[in-house]
N, C-alpha and C positions, 0 to 999 in steps of 0.2 A: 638378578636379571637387570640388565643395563634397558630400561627403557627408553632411555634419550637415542639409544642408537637403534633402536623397535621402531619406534615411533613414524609416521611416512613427514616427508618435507611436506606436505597437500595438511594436513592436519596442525604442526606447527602454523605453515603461516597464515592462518584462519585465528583472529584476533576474539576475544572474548569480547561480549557484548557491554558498553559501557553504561546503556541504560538498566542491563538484568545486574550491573554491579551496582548502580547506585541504585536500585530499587532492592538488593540487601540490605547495603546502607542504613536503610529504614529500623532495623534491628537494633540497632547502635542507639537509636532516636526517640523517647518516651515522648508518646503522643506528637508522629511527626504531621506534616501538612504534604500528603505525597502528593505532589504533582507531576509525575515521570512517566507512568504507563499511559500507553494508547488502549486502556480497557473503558466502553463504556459503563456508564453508573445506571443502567435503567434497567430492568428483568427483562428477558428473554419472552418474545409472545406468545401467552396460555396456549395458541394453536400449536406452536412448533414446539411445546414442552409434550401436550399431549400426542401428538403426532409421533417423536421419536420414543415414549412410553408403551402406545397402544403396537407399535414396532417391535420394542424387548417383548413384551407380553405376549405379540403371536409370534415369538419365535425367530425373528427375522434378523438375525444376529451373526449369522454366517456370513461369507464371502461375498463381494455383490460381483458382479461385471466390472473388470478391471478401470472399465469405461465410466461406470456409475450406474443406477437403478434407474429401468425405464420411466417412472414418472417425475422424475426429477430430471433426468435430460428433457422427455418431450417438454416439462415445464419451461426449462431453458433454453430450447430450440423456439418456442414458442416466446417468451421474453423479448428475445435477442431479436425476432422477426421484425417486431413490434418495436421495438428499441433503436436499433441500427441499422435493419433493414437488410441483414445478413438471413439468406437462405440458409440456413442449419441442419446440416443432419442429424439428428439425435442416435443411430444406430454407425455401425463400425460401416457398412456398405450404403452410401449413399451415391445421386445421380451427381453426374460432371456439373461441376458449378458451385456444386455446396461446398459451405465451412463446417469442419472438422469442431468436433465436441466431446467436452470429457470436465467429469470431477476430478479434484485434484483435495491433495490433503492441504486446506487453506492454498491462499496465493501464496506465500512463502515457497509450496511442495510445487505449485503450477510456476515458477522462476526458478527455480532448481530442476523442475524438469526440465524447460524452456533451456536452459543453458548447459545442458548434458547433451541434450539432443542437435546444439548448433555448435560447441566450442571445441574445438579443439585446440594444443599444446600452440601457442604461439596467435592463437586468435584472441583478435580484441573485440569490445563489447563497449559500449559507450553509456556512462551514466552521469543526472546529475552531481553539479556540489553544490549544496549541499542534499546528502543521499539517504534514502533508508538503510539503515545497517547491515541490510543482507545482500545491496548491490552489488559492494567492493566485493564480497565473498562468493558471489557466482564466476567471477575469475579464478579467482585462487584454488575453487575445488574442482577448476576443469582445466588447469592448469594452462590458463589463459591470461589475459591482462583486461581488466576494469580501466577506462579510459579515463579521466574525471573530466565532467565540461563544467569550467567555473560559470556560475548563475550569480555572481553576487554584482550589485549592490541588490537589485530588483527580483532575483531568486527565479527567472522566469524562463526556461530552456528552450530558447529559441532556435530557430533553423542557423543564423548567422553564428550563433555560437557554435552550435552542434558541427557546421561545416570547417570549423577553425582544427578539430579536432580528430576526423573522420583520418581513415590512411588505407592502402589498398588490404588491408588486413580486419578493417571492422567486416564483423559479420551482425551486427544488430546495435539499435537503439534502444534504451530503457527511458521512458517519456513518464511521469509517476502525475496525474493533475485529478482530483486534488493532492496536493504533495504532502506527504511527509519525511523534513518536518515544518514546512514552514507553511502551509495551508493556502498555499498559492495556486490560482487556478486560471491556467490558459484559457486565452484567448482559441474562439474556433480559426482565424486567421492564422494565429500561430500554428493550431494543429494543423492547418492546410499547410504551412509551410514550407514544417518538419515534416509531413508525409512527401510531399513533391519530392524535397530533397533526397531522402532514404529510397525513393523511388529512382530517380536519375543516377545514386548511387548504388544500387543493387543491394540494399542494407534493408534488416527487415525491419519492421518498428514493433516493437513489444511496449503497448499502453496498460499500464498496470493502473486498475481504474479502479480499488480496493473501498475507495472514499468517493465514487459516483454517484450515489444517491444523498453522501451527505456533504451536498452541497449546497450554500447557504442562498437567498430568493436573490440578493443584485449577483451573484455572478454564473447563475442559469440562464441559458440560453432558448429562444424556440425554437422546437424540431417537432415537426411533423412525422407521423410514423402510423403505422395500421391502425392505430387502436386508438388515434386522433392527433391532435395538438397540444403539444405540451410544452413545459421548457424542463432544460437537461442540463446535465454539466457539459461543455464542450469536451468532442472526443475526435480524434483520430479516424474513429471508426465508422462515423457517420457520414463519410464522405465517399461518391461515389466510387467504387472500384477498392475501400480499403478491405476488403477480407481476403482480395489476394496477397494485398503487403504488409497484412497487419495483426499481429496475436495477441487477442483481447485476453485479459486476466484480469476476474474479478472475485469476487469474495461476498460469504454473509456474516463475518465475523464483526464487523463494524457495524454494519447498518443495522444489524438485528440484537448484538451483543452479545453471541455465542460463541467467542473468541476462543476457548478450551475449546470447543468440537473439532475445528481445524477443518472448514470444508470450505472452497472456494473450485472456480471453475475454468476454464477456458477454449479459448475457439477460437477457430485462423484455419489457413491453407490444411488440407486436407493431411497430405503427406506429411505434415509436421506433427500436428496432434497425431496420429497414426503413431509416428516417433516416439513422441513421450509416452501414447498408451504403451506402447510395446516396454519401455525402461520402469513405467510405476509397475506392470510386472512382476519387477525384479526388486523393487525399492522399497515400494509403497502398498503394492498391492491393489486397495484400492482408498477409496477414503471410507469412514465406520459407516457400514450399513445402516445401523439402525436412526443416526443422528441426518442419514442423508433426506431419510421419511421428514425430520421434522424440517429441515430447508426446505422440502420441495414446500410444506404449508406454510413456512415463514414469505414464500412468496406471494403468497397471498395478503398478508398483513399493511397496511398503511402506516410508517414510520411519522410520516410529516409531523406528527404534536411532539415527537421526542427532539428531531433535526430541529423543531423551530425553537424547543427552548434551550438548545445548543446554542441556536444564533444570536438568542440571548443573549446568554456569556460570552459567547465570544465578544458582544458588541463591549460589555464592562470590562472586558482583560484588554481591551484595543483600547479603549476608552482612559484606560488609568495609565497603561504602560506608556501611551503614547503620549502622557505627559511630560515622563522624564526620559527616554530611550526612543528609538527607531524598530518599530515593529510593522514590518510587513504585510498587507492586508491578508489575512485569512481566509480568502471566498468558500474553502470548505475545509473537512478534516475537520477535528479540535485540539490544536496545537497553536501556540504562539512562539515563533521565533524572534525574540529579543535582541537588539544587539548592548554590550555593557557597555556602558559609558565611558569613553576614554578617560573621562576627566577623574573618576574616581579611580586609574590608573590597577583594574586586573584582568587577566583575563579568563575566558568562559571559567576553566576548570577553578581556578581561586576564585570566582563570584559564586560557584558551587558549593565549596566549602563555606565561604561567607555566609552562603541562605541555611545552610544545613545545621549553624551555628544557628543561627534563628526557628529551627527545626522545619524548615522548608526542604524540600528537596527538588530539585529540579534534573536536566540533561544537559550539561556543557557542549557546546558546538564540536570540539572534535571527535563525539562519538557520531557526527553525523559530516563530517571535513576535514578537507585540510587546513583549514581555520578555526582556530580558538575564540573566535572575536562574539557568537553569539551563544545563548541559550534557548531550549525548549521547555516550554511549560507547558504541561497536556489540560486542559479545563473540562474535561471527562469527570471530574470527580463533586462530590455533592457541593451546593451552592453557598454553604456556608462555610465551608472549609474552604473554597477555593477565594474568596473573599479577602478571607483571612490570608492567605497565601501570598495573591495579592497585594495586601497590604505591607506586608513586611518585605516582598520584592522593590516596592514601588521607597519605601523608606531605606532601604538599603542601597538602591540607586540616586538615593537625593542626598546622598554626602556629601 
């Protein structure tokens, strides 16, 4: 059987992930210093372990509502009130005015739905550079075109950019703050900017806001919301009128560190979510019952003592790198984007094998660009290990 000739073009030109190939790598590596995955290092909360247990236990393991299980929407129609100030419907029929709501399998399934449901053969899609690696691929499996807006030197996706790059053929923005991979976090000015624009231009904005809660104290913002005064990450969303021009997608794989469950959410224009429910249908189904029980009680949990001693780290990996390289300020996520040094003359992918000679491993920049010129290092991982990591990055760039 000729597979090469089996095979559809939509599947070839879909690139293999460069961080799942160097986090093989690892194999090759006795006793490495993995710095590569976006998985947190902290347990998942006693609530949301017992909750998705006491779930298997009575049975609840069947199919849910394409949509998701009623107390985990009303949780999140609830949230999101409170949050951004989006009327949410939690059920399939709600009144004129509300935003459409649904689980999705992680935010990954909630962007692949999102981009089934708007792209078609010849439509564009506009995304950071530097990107998450499932952006470029929401073109290619809809047989569309991924737009790239360069963000470098400052990595910040501004409206002035975005506009350089728009054509009567974008049908949507992908806005990622905090970003991965370089943990940069817009400005609310910016996010008014970029919505005004997407708005004059008929373009929808999709803020994929994964890394929302772990964002670090200088670059939260105050926002006022039902449930009082707080400060947020800057979003999109929060601005008057965005849930008509705006599809939030977010996630509890991050914040909570249930990354394997694969549950995340989203909400926007009515008729859209409608969309995508009708395709997870077909795709997805829905996201696993019984792990959706333990989200709805992860939202209950207070992360803040795990975020802050993130912020921690991050200050020591900013702190050392930026002695010898240009690193980015990280206002949230736990990622550093590095740039290598010209002076020691390689670039990203050869400074990888470099650290990986030192049993480091890290992300070379073009598994996240068109440019080779930086690295990521995820500081997710235990405090002594990443130290050490550190350490041999920081000696390896002072040659």
């Amino acid at each position: 059987m000729d597979l090469n000739r089996l095979l559809s073009a939509r599947s070839s030109a879909v690139q293999e992930s460069v961080i799942r190939r160097v986090f093989e790598e690892a194999r090759d590596v006795q006793d490495p210093i993995n710095l590569t995955l976006g998985q947190p290092d902290f347990p998942i909360p006693d609530a949301a372990k017992r909750a998705a247990i006491e779930a298997i236990q009575n049975d609840k393991n069947g199919y849910s509502s394409n949509r998701g299980i009623d107390p985990l929407l009303h949780k999140l129609a609830s949230r999101l009130r409170d949050d951004v100030g989006w009327d949410v419907s939690p059920t399939a029929r709600g009144k004129p005015g509300q935003s459409g709501l649904m689980v999705t399998g992680g935010t990954s399934g909630g962007l692949i739905l999102a981009a089934l449901a708007l792209l078609d053969a010849g439509d564009e899609i506009v995304i950071p550079d530097p990107y998450f690696v499932l952006y470029p691929r929401l073109g290619e499996l809809c047989g569309a075109k991924a737009v790239p807006c360069d963000t470098y030197p400052d990595f910040r996706m501004t409206a002035e950019r975005v506009e350089r790059v728009l054509t009567p053929r974008t049908k949507a923005v992908v806005f990622n703050s905090p970003s991965n991979p370089c943990g940069v976090v817009s400005t609310q000015q910016e996010c008014a900017d970029l919505l005004d624009l997407c708005r004059r231009r008929g373009v929808l904005l999709i803020s994929d806001e994964i890394y929302d809660e772990f964002t670090y104290s200088e670059a939260r913002a105050p926002v006022t919301m039902a449930a009082g005064r707080r400060t947020a990450c800057p979003s999109p969303c929060r601005l008057p009128g965005a849930a008509e021009d705006c599809l939030l997608i977010r996630g509890f794989g991050k914040t909570y560190g249930f990354t394997g469950w694969r549950m995340g959410y989203a909400a926007g224009p009515p008729k859209l979510i409608d969309t995508m429910v009708k395709l997870q249908q077909h795709i997805y189904i829905c996201a696993p019952t019984p792990l959706q029980s333990g989200a709805a009680a992860a939202l209950d949990v207070d992360m803040s003592p795990q975020i802050a001693a993130y912020q921690k780290r991050r200050d020591m990996v900013v702190e050392r790198l930026s002695k010898v390289t240009e690193v980015p300020h990280p206002g949230g996520a736990f990622y550093a984007f590095a740039k290598v040094p010209e002076r020691i003359g390689m670039t990203a992918s050869e400074f990888k094998d470099a650290a990986k000679a030192r049993r480091v491993l890290v992300v070379p920049g073009c598994a996240f660009s068109s440019r080779d010129t930086h690295f990521r290092l995820s500081y997710a991982v235990e405090e002594k290990t990443l130290e050490r990591g550190v350490e041999e990055l920081v000696s390896l760039m002072s040659r």
